[in-house]
One Martini backbone bead per residue (centre of mass of N, CA, C, O) as a GRO file, in nm:
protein
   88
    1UNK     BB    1  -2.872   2.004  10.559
    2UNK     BB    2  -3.153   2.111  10.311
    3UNK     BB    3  -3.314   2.371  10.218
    4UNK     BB    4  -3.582   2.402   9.997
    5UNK     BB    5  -3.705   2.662   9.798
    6UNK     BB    6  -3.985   2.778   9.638
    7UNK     BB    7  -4.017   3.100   9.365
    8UNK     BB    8  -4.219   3.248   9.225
    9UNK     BB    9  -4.131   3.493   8.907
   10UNK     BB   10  -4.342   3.461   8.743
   11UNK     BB   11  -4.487   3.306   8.536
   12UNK     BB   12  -4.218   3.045   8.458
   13UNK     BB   13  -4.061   3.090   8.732
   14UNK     BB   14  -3.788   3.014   8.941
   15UNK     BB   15  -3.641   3.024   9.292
   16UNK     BB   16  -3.412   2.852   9.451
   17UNK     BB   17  -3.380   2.850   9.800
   18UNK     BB   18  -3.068   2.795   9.957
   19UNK     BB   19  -3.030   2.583  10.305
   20UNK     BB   20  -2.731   2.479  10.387
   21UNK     BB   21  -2.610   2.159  10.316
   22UNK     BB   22  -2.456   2.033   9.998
   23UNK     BB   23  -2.477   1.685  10.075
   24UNK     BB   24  -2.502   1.414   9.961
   25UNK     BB   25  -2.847   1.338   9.988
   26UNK     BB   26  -2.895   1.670   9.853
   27UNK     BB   27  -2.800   1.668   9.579
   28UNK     BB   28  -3.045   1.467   9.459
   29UNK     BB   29  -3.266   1.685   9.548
   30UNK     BB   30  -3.195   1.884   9.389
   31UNK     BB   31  -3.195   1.773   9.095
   32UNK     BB   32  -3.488   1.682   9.113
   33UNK     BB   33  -3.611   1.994   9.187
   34UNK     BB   34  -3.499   2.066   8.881
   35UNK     BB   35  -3.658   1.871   8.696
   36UNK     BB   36  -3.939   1.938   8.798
   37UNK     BB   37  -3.933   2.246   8.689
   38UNK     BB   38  -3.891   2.131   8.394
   39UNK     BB   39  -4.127   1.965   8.359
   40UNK     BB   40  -4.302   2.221   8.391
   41UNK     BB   41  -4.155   2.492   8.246
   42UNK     BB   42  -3.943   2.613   8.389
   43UNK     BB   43  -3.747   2.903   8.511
   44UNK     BB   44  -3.431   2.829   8.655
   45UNK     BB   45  -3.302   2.937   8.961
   46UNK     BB   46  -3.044   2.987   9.221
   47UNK     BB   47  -3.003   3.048   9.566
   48UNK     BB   48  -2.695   3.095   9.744
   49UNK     BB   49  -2.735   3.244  10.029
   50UNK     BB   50  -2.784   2.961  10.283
   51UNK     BB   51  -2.498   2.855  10.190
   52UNK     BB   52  -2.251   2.689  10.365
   53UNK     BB   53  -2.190   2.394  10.241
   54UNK     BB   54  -1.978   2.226   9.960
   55UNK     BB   55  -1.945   1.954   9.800
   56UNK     BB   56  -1.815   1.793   9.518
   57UNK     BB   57  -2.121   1.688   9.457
   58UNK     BB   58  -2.191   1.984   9.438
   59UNK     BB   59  -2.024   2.132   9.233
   60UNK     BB   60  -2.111   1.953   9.010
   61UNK     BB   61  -2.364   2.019   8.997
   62UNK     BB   62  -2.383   2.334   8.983
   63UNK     BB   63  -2.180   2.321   8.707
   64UNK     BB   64  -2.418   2.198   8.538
   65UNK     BB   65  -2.687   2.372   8.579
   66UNK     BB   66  -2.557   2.609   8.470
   67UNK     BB   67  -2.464   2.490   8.162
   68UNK     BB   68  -2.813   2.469   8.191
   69UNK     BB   69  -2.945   2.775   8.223
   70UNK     BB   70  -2.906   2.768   8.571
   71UNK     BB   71  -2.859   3.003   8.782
   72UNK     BB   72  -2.633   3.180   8.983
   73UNK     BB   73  -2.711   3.318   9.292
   74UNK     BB   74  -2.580   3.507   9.601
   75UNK     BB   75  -2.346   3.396   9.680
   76UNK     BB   76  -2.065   3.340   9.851
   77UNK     BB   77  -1.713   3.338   9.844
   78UNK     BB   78  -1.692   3.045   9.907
   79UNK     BB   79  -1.837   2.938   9.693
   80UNK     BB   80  -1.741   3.056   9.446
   81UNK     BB   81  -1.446   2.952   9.484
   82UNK     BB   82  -1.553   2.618   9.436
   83UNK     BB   83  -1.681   2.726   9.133
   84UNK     BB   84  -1.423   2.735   8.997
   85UNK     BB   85  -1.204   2.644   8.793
   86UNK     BB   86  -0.953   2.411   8.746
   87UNK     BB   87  -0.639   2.400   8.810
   88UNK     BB   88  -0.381   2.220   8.602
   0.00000   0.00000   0.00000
């Protein structure tokens, strides 16, 4: 399960914070809650404070948003470590 809070940092951001795990169909939740906060011309961070586990398709969403300039703060180690890019 993953909750997700909007948090207004006043004028037009907002910073989603992130508690549980991103698998499966909370993937596309989260994708959703970034698209809508960006409909409304918000600009978006991700706290990724009480992320406990992400899987591959939370990882690929993750470095995809990161891309498109929303940051990403306060992850654990953990979570850090699957988001460094693949050594091929």
């Amino acid at each position: 399960m993953l909750k997700i809070e909007a948090v207004r940092n006043g004028g037009r951001g907002v910073t989603l914070l992130l508690e549980g795990r991103l698998i499966g169909p909370w993937v596309e939740e989260l994708r959703l809650a970034c698209a809508q906060a960006r409909r409304e011309r918000m600009r978006v961070s991700l706290d990724l404070t009480g992320l406990s586990f992400v899987d591959r398709a939370g990882i690929a969403l993750l470095r995809e948003l990161a891309d498109h300039d929303m940051p990403l703060t306060r992850c654990s180690p953990f979570v850090a470590e699957q988001l460094k890019p693949q050594e091929r």
